[in-house]
DOTORTOR-690357 format. One record per residue (C-alpha): x negated, y negated, z; residue in three letters; residue number from 1. Coordinates in nm, 4 decimals, padded with zeros to 6 digits. Layout:
BEGIN
X; Y; Z; code; pos
X; Y; Z; Ala; NUM
...
END
This chain:
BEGIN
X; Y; Z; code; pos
-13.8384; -09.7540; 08.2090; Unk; 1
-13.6303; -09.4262; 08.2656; Unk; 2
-13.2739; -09.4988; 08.2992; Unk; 3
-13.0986; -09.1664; 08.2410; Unk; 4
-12.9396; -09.0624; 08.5303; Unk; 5
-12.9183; -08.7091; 08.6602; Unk; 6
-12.6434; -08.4617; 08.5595; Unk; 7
-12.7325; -08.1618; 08.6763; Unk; 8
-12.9422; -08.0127; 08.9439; Unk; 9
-13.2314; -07.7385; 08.7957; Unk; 10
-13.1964; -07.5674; 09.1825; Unk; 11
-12.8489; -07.5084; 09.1556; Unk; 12
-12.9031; -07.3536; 08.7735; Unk; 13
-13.2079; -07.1627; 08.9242; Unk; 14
-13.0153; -07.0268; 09.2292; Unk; 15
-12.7343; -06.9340; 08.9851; Unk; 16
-12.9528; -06.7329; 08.7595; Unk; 17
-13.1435; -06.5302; 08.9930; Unk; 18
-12.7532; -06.4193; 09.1378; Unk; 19
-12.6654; -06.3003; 08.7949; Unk; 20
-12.9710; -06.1557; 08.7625; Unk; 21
-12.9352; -05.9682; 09.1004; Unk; 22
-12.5855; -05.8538; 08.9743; Unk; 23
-12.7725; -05.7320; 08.6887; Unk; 24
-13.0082; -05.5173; 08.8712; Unk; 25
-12.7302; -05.3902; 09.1106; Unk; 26
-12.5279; -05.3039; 08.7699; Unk; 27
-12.8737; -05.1374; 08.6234; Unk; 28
-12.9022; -04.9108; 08.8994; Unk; 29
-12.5433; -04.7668; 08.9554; Unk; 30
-12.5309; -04.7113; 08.5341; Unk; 31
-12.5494; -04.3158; 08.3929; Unk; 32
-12.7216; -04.4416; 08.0615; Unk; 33
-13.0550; -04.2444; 07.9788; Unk; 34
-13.1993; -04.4451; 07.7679; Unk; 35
-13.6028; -04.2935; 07.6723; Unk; 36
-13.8583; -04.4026; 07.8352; Unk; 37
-14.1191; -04.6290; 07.6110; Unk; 38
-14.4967; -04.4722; 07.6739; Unk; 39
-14.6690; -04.7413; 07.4792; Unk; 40
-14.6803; -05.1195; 07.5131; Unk; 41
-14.4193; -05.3397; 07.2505; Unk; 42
-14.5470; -05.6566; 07.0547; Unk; 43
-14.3284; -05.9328; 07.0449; Unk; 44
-14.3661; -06.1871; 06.7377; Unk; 45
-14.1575; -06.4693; 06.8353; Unk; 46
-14.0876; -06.8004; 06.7186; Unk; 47
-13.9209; -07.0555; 06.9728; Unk; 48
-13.7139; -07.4152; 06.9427; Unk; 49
-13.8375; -07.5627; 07.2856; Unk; 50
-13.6676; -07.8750; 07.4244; Unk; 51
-13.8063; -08.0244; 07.7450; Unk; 52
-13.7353; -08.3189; 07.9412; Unk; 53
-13.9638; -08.4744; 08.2600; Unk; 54
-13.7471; -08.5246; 08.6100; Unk; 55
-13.9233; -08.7795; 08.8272; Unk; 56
-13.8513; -08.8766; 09.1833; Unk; 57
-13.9998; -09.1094; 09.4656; Unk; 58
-14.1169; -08.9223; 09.7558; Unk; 59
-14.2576; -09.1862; 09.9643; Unk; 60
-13.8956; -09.3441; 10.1360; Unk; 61
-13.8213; -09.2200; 10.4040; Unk; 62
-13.4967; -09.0066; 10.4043; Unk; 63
-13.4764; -09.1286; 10.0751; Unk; 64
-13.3926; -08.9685; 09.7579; Unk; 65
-13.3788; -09.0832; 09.3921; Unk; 66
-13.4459; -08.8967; 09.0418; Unk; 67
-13.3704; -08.9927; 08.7180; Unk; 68
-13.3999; -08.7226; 08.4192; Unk; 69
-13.5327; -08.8062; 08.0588; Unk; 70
-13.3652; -08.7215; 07.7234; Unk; 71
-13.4909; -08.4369; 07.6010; Unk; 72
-13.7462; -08.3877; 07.3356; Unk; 73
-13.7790; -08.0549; 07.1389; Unk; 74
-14.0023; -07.8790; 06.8642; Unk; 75
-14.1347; -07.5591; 06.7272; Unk; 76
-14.3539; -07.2807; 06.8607; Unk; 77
-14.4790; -06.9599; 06.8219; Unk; 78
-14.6644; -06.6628; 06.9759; Unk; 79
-14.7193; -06.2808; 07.0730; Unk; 80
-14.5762; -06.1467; 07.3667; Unk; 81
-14.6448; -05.7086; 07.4746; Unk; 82
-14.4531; -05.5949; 07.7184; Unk; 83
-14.5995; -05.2729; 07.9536; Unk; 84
-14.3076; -05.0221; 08.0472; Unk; 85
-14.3025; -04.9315; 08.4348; Unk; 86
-14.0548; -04.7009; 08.3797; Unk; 87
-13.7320; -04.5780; 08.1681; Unk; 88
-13.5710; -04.9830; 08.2378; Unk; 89
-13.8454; -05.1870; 08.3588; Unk; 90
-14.1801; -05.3303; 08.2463; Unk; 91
-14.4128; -05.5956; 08.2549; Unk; 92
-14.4354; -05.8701; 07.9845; Unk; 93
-14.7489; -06.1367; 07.9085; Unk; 94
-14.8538; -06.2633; 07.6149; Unk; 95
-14.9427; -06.6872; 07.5156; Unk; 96
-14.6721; -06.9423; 07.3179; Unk; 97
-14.8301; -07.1882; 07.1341; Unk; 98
-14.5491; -07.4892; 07.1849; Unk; 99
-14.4996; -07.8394; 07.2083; Unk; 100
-14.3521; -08.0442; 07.5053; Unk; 101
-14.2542; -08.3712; 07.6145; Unk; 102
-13.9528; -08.6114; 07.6627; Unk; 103
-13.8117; -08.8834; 07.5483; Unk; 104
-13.6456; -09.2555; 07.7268; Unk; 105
-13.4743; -09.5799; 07.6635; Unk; 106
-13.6824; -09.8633; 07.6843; Unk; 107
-13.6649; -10.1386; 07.8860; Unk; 108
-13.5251; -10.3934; 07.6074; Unk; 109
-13.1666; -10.3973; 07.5312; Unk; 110
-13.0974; -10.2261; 07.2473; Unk; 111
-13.4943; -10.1785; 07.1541; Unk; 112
-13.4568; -09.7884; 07.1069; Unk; 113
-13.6207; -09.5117; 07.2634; Unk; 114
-13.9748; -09.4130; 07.3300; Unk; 115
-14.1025; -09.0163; 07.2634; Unk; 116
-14.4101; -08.8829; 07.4543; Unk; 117
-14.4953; -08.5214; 07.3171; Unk; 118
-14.8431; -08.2779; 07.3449; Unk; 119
-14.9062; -07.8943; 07.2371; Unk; 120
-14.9496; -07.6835; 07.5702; Unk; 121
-15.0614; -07.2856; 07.5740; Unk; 122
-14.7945; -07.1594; 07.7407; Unk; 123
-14.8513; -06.7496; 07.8936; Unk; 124
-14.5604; -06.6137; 08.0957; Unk; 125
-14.5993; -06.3238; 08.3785; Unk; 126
-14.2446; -06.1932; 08.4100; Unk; 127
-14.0786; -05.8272; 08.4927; Unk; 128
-13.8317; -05.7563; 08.2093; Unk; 129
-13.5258; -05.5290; 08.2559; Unk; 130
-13.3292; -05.3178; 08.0021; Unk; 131
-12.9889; -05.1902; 08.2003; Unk; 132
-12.8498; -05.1260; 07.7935; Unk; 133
-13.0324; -05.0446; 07.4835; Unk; 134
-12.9071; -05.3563; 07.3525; Unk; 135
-12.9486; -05.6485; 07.6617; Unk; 136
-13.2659; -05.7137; 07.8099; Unk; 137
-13.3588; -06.0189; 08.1121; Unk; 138
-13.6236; -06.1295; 08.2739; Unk; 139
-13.7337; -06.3391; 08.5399; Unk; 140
-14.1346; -06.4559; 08.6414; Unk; 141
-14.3898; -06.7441; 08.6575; Unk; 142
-14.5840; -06.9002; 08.3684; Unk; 143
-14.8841; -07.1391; 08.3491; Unk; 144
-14.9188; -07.3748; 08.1005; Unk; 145
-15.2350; -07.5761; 07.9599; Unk; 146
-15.2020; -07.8992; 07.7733; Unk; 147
-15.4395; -07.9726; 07.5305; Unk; 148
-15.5889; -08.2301; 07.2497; Unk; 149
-15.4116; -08.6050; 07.2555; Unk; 150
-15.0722; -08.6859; 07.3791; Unk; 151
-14.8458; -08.8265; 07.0684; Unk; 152
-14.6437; -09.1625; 07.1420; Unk; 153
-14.3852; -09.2473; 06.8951; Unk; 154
-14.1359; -09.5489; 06.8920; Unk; 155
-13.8177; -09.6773; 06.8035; Unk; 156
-13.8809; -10.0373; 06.9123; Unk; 157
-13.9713; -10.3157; 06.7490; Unk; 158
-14.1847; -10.4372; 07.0220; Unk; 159
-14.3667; -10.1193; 07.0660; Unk; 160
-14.5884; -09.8970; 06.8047; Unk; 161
-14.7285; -09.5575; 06.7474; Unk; 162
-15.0507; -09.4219; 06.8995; Unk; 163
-15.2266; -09.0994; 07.0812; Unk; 164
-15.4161; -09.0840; 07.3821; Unk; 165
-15.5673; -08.8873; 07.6349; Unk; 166
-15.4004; -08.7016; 07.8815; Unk; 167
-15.5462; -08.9159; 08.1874; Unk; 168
-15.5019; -09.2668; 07.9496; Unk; 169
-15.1014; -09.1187; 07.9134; Unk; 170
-15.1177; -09.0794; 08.3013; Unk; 171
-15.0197; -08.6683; 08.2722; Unk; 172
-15.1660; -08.3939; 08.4034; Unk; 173
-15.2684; -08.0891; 08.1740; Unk; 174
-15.2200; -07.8234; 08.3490; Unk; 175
-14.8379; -07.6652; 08.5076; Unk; 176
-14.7449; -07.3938; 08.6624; Unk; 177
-14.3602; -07.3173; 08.7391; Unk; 178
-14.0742; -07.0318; 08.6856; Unk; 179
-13.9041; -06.8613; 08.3844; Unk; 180
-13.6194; -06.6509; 08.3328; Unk; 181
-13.3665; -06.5714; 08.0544; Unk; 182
-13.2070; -06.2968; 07.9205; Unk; 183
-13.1067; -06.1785; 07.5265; Unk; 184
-13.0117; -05.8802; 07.2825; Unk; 185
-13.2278; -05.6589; 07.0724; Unk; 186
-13.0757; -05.5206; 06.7287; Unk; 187
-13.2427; -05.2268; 06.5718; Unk; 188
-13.4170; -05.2950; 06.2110; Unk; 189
-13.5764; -04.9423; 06.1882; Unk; 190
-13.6593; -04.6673; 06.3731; Unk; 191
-13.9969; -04.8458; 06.4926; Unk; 192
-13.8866; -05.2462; 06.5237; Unk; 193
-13.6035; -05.4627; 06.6686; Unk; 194
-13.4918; -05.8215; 06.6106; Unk; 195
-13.4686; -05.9935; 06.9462; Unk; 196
-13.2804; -06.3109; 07.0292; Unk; 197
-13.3191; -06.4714; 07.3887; Unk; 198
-13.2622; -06.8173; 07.5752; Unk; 199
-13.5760; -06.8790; 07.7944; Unk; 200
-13.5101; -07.1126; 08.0992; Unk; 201
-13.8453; -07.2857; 08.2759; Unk; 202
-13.8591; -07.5118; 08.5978; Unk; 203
-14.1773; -07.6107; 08.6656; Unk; 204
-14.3525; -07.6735; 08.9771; Unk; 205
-14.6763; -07.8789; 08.9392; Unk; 206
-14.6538; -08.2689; 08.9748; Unk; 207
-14.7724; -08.3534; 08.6175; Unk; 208
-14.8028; -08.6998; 08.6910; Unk; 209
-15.1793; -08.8234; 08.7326; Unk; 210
-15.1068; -08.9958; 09.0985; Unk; 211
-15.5389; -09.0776; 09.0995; Unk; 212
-15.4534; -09.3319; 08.8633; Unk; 213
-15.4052; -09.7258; 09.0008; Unk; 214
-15.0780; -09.7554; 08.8486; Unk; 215
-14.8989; -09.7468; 09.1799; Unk; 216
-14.7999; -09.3446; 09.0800; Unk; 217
-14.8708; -09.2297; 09.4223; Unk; 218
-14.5307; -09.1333; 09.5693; Unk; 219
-14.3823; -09.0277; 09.2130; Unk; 220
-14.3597; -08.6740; 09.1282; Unk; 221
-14.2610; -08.5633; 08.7796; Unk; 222
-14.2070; -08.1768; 08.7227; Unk; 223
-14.1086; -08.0714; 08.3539; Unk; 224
-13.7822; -07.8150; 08.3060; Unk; 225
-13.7439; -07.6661; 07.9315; Unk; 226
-13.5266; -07.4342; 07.7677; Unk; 227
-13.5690; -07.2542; 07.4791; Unk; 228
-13.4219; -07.0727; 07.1991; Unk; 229
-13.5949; -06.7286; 07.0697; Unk; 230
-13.6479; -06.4961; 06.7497; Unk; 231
-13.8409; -06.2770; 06.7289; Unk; 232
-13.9452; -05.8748; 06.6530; Unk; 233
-14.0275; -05.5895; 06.8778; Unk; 234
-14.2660; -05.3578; 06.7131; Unk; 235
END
């Protein structure tokens, strides 16, 4: 039912970020700028526009690889992040993102339209965030995420309709685990608050496809990659 074809590879994006992140380190370390050293934890209020799309492959050939990568779907979120400073450049960021995912794919009919498969997911991030300038700030981590209530299934097609069901009935797992990284730019407001703006990158990890059901599902893995787009304030 999938018949997007790959047209980009997450590892080589992944591989490329870290590198630049690296560089950013190296660059953070070999920089004169005092900047003050934060002895309380920030808030984050953020609101996000996540997009996500579902990459599935057969790993039961042997020697044998195939994937094929869906459209992407996207939404709104929210959520509270606070950030604990290590040090004068460096702390340690947590919080929970209340967001949608899912992803989107022709269907098998010619011309029938698409099909869109969404859920809400608690999404909490464990990342180390850097500050090498007053005004650029990165990070890179792990998150877990935990689906939850009914999986939405909307339709183009004629032939098809509109319905919810349960995560199992949908054949998804609800529960992910992966990486994040990203990087943005804080603007001061006020003396006490900033206006942040950041792209977050996620690959996950975790097969999210229910292989227990008898659907023949047991060599197909399905691992979600999302990126977002942040605002937010630093109090």
């Amino acid at each position: 039912m999938l018949t997007l074809p790959i047209n980009f590879n997450h590892k080589n994006i992944l591989l490329l970020t870290i590198k630049f992140i690296i560089l950013i380190i190296i660059i953070n370390f070999t920089m004169f700028t005092n900047i003050a050293f934060a002895e309380k934890s920030i808030i984050s209020v953020i609101a996000t526009y996540n997009t996500s799309s579902l990459q599935v492959e057969d790993t039961g050939a042997t020697n044998t690889f195939y994937g094929i990568e869906t459209k992407t779907y996207g939404n709104f979120g929210y959520g509270v992040l606070v950030e604990y400073p290590l040090s004068s450049k460096w702390g340690f960021e947590s919080g929970i993102i209340y967001q949608p995912r899912g992803y989107k794919y022709e269907t098998t009919f010619p011309n029938a339209g698409s099909d869109t498969i969404n859920w809400m997911n608690l999404y909490i991030p464990f990342v180390g965030r850097f500050h090498p300038t007053k005004n650029f700030t990165g990070f890179i981590g792990g998150y877990t995420a935990q689906g939850f209530g009914k999986v939405t299934h909307k339709t183009t097609s004629e032939f098809g309709s509109n319905s919810t069901s349960t995560f199992k009935e949908s054949g998804l797992k609800t529960a992910d685990v992966g990486i994040t990284y990203g990087a943005g730019l804080n603007f001061d407001l006020n003396s006490s608050s900033e206006m942040i703006i950041e792209i977050r990158w996620t690959e996950g990890l975790t097969n999210v496809i229910d292989t227990t059901i008898s659907t023949g599902t047991d060599n197909t893995k399905g691992t979600i990659h999302e990126y977002s787009f942040v605002v937010g304030f630093r109090i």
